[in-house]
TORGUDO-868905 format. One record per residue: residue number from 1; z negated, x, y of N, C-alpha, C in turn; residue in one letter. Coordinates in nm, 4 decimals. Each point is the difference from the previous one (the first is absolute). Layout:
BEGIN
<NUM <Z X Y> <Z X Y> <Z X Y> "a">
...
This chain:
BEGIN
<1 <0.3768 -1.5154 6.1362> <-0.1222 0.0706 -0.0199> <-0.0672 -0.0506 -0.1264> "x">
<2 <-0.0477 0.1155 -0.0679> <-0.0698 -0.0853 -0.1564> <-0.1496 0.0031 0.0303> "x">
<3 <-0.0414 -0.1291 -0.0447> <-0.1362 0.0160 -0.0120> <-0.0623 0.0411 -0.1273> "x">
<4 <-0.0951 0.0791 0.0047> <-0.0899 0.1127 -0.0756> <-0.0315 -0.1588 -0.1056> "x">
<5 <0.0556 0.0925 -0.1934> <0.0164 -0.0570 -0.0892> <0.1019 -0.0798 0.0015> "x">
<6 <0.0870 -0.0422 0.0711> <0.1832 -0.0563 -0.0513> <0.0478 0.1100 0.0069> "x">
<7 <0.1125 -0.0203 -0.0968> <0.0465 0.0983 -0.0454> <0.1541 -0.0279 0.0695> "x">
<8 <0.0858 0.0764 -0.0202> <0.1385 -0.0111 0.1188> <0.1216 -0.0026 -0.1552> "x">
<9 <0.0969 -0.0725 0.0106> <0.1015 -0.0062 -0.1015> <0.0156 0.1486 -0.0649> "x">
<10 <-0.0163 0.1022 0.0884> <0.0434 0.1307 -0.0229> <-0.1113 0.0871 -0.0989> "x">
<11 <-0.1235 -0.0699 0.0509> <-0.1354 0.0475 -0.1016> <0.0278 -0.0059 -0.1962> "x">
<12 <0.0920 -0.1452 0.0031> <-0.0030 -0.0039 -0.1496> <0.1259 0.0836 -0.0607> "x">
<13 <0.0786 0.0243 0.1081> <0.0996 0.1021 -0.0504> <-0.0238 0.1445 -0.0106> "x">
<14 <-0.0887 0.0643 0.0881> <-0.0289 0.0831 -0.0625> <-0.0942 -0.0072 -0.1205> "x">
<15 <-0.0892 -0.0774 -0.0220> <-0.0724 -0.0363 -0.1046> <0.0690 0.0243 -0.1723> "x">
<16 <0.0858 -0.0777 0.0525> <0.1047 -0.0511 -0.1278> <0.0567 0.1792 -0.0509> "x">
<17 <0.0397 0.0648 0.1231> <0.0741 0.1381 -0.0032> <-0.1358 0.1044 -0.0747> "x">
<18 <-0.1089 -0.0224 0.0219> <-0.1141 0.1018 -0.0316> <-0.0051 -0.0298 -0.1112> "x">
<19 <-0.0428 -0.1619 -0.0480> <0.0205 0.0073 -0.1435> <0.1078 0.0099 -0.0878> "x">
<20 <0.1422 0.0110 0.0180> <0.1277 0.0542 -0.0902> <-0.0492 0.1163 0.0199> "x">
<21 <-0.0183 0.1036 0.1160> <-0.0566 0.1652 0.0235> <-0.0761 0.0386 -0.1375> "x">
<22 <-0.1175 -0.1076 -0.0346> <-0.0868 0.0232 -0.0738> <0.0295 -0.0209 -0.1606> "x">
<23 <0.0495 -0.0900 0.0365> <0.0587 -0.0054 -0.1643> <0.0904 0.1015 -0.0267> "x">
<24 <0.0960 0.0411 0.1044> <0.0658 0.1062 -0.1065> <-0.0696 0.0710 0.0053> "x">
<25 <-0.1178 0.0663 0.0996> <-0.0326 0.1758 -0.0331> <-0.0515 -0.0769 -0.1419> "x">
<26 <-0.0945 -0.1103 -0.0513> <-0.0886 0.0061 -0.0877> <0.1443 0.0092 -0.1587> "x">
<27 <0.0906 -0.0574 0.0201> <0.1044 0.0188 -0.1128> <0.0422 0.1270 -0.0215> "x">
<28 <0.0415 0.0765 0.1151> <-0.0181 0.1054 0.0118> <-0.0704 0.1301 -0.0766> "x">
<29 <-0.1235 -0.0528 0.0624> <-0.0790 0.1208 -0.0546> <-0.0399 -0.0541 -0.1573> "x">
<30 <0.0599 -0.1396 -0.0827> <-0.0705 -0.0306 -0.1263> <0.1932 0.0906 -0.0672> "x">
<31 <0.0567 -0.0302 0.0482> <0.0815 0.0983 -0.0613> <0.0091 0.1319 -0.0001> "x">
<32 <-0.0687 0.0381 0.1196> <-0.0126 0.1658 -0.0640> <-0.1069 0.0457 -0.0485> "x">
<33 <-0.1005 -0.0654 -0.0736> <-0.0658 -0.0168 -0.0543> <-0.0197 -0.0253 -0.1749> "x">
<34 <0.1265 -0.1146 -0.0344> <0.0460 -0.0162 -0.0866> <0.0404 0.1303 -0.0984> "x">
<35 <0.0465 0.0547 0.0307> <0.0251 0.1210 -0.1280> <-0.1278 0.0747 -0.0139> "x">
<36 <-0.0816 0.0144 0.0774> <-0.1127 0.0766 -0.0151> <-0.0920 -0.0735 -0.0932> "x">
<37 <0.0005 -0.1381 0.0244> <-0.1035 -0.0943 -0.0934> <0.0788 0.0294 -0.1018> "x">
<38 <0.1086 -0.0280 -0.0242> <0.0579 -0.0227 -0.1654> <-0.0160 0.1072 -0.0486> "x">
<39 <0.0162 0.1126 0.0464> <-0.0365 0.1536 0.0029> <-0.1648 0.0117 -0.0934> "x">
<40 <-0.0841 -0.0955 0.0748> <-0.1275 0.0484 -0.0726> <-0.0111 -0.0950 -0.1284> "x">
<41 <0.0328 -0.1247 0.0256> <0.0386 -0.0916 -0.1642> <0.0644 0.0927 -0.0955> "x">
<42 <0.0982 0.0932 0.0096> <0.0652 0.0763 -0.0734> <-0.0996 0.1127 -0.0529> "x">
<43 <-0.0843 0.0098 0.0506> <-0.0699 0.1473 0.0132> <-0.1738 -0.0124 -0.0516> "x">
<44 <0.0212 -0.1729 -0.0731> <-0.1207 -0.0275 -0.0095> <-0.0666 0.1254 -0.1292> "x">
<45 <-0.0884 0.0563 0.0121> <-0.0753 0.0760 -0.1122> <-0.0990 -0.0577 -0.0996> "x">
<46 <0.0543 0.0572 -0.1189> <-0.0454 -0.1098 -0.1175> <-0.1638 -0.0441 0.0123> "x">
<47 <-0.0743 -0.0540 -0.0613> <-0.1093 -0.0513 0.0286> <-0.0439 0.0150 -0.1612> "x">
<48 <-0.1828 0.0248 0.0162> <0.0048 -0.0041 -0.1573> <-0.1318 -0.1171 0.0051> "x">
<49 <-0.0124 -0.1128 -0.1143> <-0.0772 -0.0837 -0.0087> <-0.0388 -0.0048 -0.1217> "x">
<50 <-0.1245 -0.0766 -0.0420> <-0.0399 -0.0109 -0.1587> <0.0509 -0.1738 -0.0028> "x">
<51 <0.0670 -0.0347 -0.1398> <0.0197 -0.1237 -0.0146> <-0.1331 -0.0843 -0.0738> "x">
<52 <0.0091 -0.1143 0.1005> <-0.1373 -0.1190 -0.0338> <0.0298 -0.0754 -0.1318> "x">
<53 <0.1398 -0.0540 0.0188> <0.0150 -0.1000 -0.0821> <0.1336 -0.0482 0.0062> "x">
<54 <0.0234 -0.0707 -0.0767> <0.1608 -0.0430 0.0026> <0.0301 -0.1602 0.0004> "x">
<55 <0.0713 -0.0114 0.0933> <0.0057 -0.1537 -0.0043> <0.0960 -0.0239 -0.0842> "x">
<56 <0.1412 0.0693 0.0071> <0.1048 -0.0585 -0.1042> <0.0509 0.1269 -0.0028> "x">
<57 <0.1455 -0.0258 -0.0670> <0.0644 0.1746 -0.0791> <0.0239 0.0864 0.1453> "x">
<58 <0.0584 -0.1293 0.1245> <0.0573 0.1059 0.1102> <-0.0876 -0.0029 0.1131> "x">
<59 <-0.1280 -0.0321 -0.0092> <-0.0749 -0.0139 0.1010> <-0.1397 0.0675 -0.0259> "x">
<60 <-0.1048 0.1096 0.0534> <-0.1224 0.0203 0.0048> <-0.1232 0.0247 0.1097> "x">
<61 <-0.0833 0.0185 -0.0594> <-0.0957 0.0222 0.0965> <-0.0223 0.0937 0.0093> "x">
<62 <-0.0250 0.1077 0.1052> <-0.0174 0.1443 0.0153> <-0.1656 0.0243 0.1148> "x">
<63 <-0.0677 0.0654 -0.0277> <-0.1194 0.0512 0.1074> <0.1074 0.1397 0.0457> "x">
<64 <0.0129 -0.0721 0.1305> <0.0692 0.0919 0.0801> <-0.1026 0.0533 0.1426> "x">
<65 <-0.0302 0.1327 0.0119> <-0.1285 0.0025 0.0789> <-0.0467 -0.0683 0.0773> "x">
<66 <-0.1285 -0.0627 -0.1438> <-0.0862 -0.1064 0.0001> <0.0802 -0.1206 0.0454> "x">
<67 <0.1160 -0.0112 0.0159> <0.0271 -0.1728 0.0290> <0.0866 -0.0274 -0.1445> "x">
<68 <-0.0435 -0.1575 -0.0570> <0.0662 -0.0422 -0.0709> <0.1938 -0.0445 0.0583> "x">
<69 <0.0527 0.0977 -0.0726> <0.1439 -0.0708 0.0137> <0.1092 -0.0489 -0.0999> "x">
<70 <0.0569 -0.0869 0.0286> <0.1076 -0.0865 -0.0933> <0.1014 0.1145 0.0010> "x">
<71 <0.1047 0.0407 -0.0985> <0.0782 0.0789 -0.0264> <0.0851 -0.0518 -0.0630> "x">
<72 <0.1294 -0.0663 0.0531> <0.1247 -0.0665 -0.0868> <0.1032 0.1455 0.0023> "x">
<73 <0.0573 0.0486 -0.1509> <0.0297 0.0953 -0.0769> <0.1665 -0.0481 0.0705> "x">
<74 <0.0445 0.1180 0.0929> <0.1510 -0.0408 0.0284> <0.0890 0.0206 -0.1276> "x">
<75 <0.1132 -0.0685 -0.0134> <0.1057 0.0141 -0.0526> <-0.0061 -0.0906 -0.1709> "x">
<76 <-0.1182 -0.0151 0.0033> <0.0192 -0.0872 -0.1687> <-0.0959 -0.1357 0.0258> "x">
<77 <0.0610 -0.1010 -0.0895> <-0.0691 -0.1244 0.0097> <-0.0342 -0.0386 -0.1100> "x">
<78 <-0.1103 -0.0419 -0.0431> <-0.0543 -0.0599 -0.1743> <0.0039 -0.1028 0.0414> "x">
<79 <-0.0321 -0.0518 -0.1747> <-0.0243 -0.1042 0.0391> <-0.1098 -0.0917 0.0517> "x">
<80 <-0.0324 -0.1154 0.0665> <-0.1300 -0.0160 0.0521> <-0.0974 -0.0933 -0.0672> "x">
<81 <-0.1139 0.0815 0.0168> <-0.1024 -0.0930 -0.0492> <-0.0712 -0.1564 0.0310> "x">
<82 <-0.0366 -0.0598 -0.0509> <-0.0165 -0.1220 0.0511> <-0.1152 0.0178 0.1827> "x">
<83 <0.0168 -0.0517 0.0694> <-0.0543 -0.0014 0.1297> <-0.1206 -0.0447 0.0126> "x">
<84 <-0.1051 0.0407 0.0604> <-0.1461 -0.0284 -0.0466> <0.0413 -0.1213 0.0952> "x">
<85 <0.0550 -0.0355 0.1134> <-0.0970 -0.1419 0.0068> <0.1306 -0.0984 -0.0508> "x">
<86 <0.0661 0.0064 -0.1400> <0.0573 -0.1286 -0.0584> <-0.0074 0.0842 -0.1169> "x">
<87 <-0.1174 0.0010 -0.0886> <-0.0031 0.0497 -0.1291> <0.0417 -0.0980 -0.1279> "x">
<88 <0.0319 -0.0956 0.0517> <0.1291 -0.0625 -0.0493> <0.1322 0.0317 -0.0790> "x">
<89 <0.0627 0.0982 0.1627> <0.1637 0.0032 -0.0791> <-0.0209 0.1567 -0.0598> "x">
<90 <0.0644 -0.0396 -0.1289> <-0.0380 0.1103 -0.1073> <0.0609 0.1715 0.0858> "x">
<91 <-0.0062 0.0871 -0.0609> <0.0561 0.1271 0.0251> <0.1086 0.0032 -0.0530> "x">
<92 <0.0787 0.1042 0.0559> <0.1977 -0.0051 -0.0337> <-0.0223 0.0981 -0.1587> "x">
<93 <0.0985 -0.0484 -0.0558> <-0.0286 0.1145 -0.1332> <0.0007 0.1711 0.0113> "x">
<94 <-0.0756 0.0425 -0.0653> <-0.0418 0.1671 0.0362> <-0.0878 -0.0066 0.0964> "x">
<95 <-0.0845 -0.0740 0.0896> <-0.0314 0.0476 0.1085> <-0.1573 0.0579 -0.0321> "x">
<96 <-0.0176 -0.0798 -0.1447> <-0.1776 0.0770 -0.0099> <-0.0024 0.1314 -0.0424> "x">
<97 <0.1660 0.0504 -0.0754> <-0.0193 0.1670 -0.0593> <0.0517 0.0296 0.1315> "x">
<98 <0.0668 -0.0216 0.1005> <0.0222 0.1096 0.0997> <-0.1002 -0.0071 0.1072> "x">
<99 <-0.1427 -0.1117 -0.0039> <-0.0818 0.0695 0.0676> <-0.1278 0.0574 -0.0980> "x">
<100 <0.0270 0.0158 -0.1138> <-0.0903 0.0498 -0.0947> <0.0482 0.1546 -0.0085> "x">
<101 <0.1024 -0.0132 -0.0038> <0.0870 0.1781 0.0385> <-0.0455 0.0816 0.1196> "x">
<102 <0.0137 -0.0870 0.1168> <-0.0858 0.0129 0.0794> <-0.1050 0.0212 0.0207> "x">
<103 <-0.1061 -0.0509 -0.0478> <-0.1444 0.0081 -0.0237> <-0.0585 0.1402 -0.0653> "x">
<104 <0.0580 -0.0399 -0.0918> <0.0143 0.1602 -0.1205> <-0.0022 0.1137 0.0690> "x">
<105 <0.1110 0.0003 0.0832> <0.1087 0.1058 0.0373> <-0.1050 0.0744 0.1364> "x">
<106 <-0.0322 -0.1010 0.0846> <-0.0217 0.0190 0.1311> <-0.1878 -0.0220 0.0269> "x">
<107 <-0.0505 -0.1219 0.0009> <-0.1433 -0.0015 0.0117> <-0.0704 0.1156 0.0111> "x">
<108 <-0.0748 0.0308 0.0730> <-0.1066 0.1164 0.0076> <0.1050 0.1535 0.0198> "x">
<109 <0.1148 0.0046 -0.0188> <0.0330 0.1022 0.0659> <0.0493 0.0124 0.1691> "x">
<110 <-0.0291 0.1455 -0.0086> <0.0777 0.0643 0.1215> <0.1050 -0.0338 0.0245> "x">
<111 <0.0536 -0.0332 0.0782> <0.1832 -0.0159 0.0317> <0.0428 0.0448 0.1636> "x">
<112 <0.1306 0.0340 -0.0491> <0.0857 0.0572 0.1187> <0.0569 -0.0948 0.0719> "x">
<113 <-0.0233 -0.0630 0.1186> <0.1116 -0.0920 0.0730> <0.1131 0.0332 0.0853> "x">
<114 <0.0770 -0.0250 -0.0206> <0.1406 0.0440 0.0813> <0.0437 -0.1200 0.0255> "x">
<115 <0.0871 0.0123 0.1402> <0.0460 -0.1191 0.0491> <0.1644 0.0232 0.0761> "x">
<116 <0.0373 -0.1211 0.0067> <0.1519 0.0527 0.0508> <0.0041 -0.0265 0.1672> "x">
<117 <0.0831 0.0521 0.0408> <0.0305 -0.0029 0.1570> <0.0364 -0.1245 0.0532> "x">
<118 <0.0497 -0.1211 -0.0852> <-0.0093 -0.0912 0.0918> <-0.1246 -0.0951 -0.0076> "x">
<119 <-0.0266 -0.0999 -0.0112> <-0.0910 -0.1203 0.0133> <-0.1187 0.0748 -0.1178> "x">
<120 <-0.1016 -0.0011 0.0604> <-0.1196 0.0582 -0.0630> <-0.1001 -0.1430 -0.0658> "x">
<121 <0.0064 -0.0873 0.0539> <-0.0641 -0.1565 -0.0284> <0.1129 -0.1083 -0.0026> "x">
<122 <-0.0647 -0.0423 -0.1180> <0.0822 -0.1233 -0.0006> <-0.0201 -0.1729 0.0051> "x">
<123 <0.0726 -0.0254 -0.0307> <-0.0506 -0.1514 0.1344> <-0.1385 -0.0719 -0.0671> "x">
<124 <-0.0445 0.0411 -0.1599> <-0.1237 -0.0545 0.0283> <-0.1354 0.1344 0.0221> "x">
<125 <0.0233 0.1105 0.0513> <-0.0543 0.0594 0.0620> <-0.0613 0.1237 -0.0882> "x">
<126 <0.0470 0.0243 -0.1294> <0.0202 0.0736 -0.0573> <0.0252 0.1536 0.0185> "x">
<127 <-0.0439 0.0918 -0.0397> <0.0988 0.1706 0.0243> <0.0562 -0.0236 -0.0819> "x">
<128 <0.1448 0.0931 0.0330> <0.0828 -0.0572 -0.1029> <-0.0015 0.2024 -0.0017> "x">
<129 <0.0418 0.0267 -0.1246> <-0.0497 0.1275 -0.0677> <0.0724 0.0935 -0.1487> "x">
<130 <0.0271 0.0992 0.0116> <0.0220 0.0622 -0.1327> <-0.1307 0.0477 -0.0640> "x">
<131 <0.0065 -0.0414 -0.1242> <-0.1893 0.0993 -0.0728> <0.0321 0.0862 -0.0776> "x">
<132 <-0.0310 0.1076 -0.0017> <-0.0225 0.1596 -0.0689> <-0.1352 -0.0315 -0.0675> "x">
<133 <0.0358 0.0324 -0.1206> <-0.1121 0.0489 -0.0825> <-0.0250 0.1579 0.0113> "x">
<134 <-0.1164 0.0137 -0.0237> <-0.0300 0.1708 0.0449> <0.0708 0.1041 -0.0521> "x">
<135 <0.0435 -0.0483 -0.1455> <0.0772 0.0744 -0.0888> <0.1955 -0.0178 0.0368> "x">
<136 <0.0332 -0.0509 0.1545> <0.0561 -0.0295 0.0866> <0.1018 -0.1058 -0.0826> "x">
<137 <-0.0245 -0.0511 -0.0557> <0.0640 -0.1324 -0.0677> <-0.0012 -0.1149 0.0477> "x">
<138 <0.1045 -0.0317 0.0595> <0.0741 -0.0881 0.0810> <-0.0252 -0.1529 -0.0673> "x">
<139 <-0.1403 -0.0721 0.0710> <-0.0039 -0.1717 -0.0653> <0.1027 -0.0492 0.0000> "x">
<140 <0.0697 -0.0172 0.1109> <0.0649 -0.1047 0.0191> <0.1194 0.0108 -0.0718> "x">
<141 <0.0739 0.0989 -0.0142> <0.0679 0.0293 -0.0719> <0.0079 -0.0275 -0.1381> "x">
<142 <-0.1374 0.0618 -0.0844> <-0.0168 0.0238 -0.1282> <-0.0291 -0.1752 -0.0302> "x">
<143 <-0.0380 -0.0940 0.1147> <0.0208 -0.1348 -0.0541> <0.1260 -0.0932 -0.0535> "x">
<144 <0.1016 0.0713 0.0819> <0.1266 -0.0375 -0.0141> <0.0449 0.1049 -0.1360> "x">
<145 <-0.0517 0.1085 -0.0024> <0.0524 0.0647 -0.1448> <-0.0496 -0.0863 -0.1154> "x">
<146 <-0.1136 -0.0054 0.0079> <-0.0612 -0.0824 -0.1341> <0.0297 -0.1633 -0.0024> "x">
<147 <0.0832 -0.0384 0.1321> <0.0537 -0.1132 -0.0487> <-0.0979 -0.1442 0.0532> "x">
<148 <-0.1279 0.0656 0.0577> <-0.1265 -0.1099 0.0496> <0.0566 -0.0913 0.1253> "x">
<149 <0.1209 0.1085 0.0378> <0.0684 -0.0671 0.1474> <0.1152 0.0088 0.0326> "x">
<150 <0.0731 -0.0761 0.0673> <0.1221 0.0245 0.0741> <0.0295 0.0717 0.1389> "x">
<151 <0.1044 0.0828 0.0120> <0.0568 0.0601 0.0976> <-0.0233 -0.1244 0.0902> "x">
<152 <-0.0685 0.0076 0.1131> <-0.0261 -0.1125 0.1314> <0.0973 0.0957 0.1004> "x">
<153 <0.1487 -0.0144 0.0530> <0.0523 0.0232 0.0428> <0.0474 -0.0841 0.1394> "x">
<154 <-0.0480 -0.0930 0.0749> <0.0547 -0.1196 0.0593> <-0.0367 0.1395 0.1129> "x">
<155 <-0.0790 0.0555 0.0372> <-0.0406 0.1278 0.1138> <0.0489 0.1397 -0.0632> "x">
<156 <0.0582 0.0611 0.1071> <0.0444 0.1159 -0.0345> <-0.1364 0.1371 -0.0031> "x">
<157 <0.0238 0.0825 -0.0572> <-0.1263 0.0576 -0.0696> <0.0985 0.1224 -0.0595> "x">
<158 <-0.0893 0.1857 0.0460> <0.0802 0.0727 -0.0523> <0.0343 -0.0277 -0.1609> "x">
<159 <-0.0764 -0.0278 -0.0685> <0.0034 0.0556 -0.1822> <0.0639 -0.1248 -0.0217> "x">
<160 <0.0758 -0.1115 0.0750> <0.0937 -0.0798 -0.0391> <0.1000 0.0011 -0.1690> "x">
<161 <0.0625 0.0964 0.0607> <0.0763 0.0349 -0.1643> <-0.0469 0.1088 -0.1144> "x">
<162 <-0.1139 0.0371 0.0124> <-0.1122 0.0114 -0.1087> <-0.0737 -0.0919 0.0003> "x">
<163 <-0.0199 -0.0671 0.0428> <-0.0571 -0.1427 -0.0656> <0.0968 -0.1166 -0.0719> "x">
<164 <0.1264 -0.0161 0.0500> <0.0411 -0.0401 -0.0553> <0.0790 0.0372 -0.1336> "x">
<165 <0.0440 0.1714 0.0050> <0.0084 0.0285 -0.1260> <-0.0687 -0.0003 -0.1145> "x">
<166 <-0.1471 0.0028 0.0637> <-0.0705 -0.0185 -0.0956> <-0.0288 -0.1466 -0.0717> "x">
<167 <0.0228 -0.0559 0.0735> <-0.0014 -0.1745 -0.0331> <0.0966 -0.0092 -0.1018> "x">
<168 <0.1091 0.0523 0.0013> <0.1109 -0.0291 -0.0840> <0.0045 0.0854 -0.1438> "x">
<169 <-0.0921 0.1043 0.0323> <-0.0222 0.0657 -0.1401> <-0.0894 -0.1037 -0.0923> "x">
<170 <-0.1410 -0.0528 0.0716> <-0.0541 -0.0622 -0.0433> <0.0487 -0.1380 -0.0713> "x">
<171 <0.0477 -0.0708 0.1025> <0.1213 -0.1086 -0.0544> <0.0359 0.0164 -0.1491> "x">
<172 <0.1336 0.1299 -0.0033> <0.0696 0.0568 -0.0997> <-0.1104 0.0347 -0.1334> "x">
<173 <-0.1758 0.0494 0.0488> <-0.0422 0.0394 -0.1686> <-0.1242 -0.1091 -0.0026> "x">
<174 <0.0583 -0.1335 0.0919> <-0.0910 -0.1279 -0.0291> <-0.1143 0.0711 -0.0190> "x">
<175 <-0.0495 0.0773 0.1415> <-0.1479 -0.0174 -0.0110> <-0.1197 -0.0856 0.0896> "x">
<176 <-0.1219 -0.0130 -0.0196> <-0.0440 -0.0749 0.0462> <0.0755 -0.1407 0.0363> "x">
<177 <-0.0470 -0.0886 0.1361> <0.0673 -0.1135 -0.0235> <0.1404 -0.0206 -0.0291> "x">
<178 <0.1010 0.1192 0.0219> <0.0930 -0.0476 -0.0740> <0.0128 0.0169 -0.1572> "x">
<179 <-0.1024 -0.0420 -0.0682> <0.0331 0.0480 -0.1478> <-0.0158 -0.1561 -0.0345> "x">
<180 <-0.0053 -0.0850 0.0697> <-0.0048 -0.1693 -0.0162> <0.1434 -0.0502 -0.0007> "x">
């Protein structure tokens, strides 16, 4: 006979059985679920923001309705500017014309954001982003044309081999930093 609150050997076995029950429906239902989420990452619709300011060639600031957001430019990498808190170690060479290109280029305008279907943030918490100029001219791109940046390829990214062709034209008529 059990007394009220002991539990009987058989209590923790079903116990044990409800929670495997539970975990799979919950695996379960995150897999059929799964294509539908990646589904809307894929399906994200462009966003339009005015740019604040520019921290370096591949990184800006955008007023995205009304919230300030960080915007790291997928697919190209400049070079970087010295880091505000060790203003110390100098900047990599080119890195003040490719965020002066930047500056020029982008500040106070309108821009188009587009984003790719997989990882939307990146690990320091960044959007990670394509920018359209209104006159639909592709930043990130036209940084790697003029040579301010390199094809950042380590993540796969549709315009992969237009970015990198373009890297290699640039290379070939030594422009921007490769003309050193």
């Amino acid at each position: 006979m059990l007394r009220r609150g002991v539990a009987s050997s058989g209590d923790g076995a079903r116990r044990a059985t409800l929670r495997r029950s539970a975990f799979s429906t919950i695996v379960a239902f995150a897999l059929l679920l799964a294509p539908a989420v990646a589904g809307l990452a894929r399906d994200l619709p462009p966003r339009h923001a005015r740019v604040t300011t520019i921290v370096d060639g591949d990184t800006i600031r955008v007023d995205l309705d009304h919230h300030l957001t960080t915007i790291r430019l997928i697919g190209v990498d400049t070079p970087e500017l010295s880091p505000r808190n060790r203003p110390s170690v100098p900047a990599q060479p080119f890195a003040h014309e490719a965020a002066a290109f930047a500056r020029r280029t982008l500040v106070g305008r309108r821009v188009r954001l587009e984003f790719e279907s997989a990882d939307r943030i990146d690990k320091y918490g960044r959007t990670l982003a394509y920018v359209f100029l209104p006159n639909g001219t592709f930043f990130n791109r036209e940084l790697v044309r003029q040579g301010y940046g390199r094809a950042y390829v380590v993540f796969p990214f549709r315009f992969r081999k237009q970015f990198l062709a373009d890297e290699a034209v640039a290379r070939r008529e030594r422009r921007g930093l490769w003309a050193q």
